[in-house]
N, C-alpha and C positions, 0 to 999 in steps of 0.2 A: 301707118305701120304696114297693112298690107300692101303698097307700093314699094315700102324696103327704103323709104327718107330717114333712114334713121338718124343723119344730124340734124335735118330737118325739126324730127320732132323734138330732138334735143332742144335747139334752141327756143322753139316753141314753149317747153316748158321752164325755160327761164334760167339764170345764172348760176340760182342755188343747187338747183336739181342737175347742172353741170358740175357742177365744184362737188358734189356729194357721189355722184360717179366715177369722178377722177379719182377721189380719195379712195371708194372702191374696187375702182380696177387698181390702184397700187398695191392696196390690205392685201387684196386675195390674189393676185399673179404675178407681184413683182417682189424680186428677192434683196433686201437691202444692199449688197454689195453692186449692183447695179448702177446704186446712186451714191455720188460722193461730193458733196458741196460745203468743200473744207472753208471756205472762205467765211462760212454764217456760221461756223457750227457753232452749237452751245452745248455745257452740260445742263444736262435734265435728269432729275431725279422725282421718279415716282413713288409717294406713300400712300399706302391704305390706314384709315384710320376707321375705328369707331368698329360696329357690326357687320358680320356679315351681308350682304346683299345680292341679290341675284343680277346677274351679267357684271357682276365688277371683273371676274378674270378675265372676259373676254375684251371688254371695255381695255383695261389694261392692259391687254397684249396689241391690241392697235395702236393704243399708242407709244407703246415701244415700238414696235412694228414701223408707225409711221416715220418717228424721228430717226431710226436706224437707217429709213431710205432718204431721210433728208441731211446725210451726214451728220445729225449729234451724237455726245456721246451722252449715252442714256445709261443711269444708273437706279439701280433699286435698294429701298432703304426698310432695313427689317425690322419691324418691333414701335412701326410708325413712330411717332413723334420723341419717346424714349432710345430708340433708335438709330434718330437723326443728332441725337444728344449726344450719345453714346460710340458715335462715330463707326455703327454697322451699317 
């Protein structure tokens, strides 16, 4: 690190610890309209179910977040599994 290897040590620490940076330099600097990879898209839809829990919103804004930069179309479904019934 103090020589500034920075892919260096990248690699060094392995493919995971790659793949976990890439995801986070897209979360946090990359804006979905950037990316548009109509050829794969899917829809996705995300439900919260069950209690409260801490870091679910932010949890869930990634991955909207992510699939919006990977061209799908990401939908939200309100009132969880009642809901997804219920066609909201």
């Amino acid at each position: 690190m103090k020589e500034k290897r920075f892919k260096e040590a990248q690699e060094l620490r392995g493919r995971s610890f790659k793949g976990n940076l890439e995801t986070y330099i897209r979360l946090s600097k990359l804006r979905p309209k950037l990316f548009s990879n109509k050829q794969q898209s899917f829809n996705l839809a995300v439900v919260n179910v069950g209690a409260p829990a801490c870091g679910v919103n932010a949890a869930v804004r990634s991955i909207i977040r992510y699939g919006l930069c990977e061209g799908h179309n990401m939908f939200a479904i309100f009132d969880g599994f009642e809901g997804l019934v219920n066609n909201q």
